[in-house]
N, CA, C and O of each residue as an XYZ file, in Angstrom:
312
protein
N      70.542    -47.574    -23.104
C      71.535    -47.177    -24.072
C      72.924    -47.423    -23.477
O      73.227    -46.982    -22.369
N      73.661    -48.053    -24.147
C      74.790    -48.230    -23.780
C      75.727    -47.164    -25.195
O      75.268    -46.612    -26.195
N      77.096    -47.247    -24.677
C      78.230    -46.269    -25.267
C      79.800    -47.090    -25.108
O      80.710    -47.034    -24.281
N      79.518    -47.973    -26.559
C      81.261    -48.964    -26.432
C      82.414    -47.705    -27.319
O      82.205    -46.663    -27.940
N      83.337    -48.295    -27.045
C      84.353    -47.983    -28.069
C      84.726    -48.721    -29.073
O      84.397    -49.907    -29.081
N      85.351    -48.275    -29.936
C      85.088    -49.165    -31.337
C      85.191    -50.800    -30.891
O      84.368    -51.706    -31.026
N      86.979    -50.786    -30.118
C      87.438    -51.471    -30.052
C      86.855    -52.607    -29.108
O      87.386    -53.717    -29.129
N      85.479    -52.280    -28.057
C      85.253    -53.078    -27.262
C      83.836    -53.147    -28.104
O      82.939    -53.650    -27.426
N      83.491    -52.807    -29.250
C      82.294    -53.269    -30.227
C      82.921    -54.207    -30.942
O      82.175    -55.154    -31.192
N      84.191    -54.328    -31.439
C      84.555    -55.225    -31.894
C      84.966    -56.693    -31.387
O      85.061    -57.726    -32.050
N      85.176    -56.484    -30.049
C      86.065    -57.670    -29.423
C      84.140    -58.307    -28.823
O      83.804    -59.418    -28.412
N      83.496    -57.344    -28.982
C      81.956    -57.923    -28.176
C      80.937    -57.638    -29.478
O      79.862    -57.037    -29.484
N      81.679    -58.304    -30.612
C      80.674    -57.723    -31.340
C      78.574    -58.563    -31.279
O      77.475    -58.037    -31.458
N      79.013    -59.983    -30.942
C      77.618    -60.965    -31.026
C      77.601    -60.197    -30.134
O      77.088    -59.322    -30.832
N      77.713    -59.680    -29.108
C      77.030    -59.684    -27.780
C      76.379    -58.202    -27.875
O      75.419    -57.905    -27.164
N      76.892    -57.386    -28.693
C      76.103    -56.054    -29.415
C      75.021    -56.154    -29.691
O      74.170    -55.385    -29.244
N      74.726    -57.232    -30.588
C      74.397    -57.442    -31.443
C      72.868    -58.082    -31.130
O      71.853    -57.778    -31.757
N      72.946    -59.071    -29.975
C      72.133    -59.858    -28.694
C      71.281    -58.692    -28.580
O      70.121    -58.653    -28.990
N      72.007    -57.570    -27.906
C      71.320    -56.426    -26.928
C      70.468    -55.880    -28.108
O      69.254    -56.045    -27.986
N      70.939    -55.218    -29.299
C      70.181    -54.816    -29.824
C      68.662    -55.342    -30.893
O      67.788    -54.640    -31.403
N      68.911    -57.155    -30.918
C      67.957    -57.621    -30.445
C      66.769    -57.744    -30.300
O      65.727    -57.852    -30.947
N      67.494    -57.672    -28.388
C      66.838    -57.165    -27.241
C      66.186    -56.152    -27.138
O      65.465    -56.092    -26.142
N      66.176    -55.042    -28.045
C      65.563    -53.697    -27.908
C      66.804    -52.988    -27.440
O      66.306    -51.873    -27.286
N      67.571    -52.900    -27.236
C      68.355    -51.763    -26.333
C      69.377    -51.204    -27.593
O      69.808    -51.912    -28.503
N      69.660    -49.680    -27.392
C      70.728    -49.381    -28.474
C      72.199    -49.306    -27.643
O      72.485    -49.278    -26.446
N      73.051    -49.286    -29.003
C      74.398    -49.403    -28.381
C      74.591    -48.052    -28.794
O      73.686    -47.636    -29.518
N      75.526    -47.232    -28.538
C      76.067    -46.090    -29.287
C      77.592    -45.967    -29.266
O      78.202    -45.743    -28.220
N      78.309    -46.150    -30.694
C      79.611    -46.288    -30.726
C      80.493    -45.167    -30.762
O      80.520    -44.419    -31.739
N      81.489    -44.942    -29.380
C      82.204    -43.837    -29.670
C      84.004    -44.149    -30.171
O      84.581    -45.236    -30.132
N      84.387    -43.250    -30.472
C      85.727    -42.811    -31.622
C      86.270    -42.102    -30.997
O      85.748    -41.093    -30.524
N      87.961    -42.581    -30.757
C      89.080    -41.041    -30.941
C      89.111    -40.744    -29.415
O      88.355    -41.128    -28.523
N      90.320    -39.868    -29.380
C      90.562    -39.690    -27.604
C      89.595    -38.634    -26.875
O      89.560    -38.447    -25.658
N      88.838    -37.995    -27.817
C      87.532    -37.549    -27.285
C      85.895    -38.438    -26.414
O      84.926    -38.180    -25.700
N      86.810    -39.969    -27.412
C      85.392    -40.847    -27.220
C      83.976    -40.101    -27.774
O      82.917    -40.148    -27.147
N      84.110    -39.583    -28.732
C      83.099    -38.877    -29.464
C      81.974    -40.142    -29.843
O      82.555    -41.210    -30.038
N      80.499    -40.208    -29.978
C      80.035    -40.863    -30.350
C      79.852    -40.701    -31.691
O      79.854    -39.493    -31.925
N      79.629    -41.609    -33.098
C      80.035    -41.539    -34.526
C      79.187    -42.318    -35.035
O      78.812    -42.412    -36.204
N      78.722    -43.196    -33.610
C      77.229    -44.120    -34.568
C      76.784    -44.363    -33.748
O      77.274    -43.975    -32.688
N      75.279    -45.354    -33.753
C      74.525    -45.664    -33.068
C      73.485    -47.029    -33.701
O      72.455    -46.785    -34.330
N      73.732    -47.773    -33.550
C      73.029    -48.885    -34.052
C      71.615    -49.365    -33.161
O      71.514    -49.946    -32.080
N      70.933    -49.022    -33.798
C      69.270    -49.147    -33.303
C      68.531    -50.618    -33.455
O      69.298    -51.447    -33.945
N      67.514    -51.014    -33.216
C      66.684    -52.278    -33.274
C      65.858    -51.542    -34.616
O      65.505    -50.362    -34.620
N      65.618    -52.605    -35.847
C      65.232    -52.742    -36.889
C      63.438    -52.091    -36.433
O      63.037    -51.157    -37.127
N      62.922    -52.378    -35.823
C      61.919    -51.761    -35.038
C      61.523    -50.497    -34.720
O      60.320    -50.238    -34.688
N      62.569    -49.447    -34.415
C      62.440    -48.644    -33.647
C      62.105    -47.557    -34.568
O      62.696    -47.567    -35.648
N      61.215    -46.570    -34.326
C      60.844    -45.760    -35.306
C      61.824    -44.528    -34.997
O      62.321    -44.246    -33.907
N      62.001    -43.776    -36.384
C      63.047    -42.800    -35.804
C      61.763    -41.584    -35.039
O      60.537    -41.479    -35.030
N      62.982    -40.820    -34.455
C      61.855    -40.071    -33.670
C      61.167    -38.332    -33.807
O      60.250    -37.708    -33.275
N      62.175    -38.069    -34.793
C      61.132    -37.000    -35.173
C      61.707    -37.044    -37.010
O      62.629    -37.815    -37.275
N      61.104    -36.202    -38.124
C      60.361    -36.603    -39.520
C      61.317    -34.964    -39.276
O      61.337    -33.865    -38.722
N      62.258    -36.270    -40.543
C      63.630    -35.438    -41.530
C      62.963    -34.219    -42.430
O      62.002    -34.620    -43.086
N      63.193    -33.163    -42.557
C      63.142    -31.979    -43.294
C      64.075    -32.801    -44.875
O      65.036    -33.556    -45.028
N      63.205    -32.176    -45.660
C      63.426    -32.705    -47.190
C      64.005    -31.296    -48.189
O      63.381    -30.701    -49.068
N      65.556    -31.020    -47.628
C      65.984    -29.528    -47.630
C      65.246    -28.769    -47.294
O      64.052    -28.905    -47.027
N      66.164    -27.507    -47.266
C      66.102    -26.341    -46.903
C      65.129    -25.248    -47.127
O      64.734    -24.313    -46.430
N      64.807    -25.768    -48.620
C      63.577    -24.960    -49.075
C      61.739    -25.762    -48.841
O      60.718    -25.446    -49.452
N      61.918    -26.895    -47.686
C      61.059    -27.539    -48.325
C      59.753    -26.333    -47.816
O      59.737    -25.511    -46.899
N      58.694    -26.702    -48.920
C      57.667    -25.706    -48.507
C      57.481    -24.089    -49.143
O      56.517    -23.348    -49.337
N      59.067    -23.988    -49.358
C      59.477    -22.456    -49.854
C      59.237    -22.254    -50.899
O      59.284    -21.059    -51.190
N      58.842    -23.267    -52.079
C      59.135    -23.478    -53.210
C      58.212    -24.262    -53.969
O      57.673    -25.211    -53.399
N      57.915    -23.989    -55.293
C      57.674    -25.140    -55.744
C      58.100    -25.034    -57.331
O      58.158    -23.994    -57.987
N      58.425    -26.559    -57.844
C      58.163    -26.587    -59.061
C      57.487    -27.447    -59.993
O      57.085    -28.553    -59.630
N      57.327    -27.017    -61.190
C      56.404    -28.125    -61.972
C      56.748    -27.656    -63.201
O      57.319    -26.570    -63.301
N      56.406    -28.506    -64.421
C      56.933    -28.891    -65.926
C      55.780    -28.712    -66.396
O      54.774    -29.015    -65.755
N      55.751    -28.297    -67.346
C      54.797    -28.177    -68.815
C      54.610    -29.687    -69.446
O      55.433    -30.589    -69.293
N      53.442    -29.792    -70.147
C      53.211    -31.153    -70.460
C      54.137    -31.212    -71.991
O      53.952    -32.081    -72.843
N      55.059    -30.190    -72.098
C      55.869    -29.645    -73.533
C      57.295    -30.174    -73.104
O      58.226    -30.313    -73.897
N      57.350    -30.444    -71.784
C      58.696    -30.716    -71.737
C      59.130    -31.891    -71.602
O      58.590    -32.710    -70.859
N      60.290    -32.155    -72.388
C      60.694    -33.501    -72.287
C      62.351    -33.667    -72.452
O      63.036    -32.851    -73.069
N      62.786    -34.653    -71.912
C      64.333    -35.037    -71.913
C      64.778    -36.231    -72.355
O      64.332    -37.136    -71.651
N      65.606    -36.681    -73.397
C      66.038    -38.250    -73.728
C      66.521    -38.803    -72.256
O      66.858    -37.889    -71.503
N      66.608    -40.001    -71.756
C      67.383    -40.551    -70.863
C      68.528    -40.443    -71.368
O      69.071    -39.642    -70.608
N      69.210    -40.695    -72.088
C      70.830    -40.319    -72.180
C      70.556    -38.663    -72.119
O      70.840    -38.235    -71.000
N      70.217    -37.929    -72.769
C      70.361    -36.524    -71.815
C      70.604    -36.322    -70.203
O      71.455    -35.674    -69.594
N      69.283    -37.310    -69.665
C      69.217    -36.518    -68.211
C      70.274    -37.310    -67.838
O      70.903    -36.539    -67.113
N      71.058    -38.646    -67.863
C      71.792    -39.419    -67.426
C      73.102    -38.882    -68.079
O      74.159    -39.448    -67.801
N      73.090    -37.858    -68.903
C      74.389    -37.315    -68.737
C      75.494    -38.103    -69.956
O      76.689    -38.080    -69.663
N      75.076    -38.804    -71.332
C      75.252    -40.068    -71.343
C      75.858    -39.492    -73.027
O      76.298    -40.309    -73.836
């Protein structure tokens, strides 16, 4: 893993671009903190742990009556 600043992602951008590739990630930092703000991964790489689908997921459920129905210009607001 490497860590550019914007400005040296930009002036190296093919060569970013090579590495990641290559397998390797870059991670881009921002601002006089040098905060990191992104991270550009290989098309490959699986993410590594499985996103929560809100807050309630699990907490809740819902479901519709076979009575209910909506025009598309209704649900689209239209």
């Amino acid at each position: 893993m490497e860590i550019m600043t914007v400005s040296e992602f930009k002036a190296h951008f093919s060569d970013a671009i090579k590495k990641v590739i290559a397998g390797e990630e870059i991670r881009i930092s921002y601002g006089k903190k040098k905060e990191v703000v992104a991270r550009l991964v290989p098309k490959s790489q699986k993410p590594q742990n499985k996103r929560k689908i809100g807050l309630l997921d699990g907490k809740s459920k819902v479901s519709f009556t076979n009575s209910f129905k909506i025009t598309e210009e209704k649900f689209l607001d239209l």
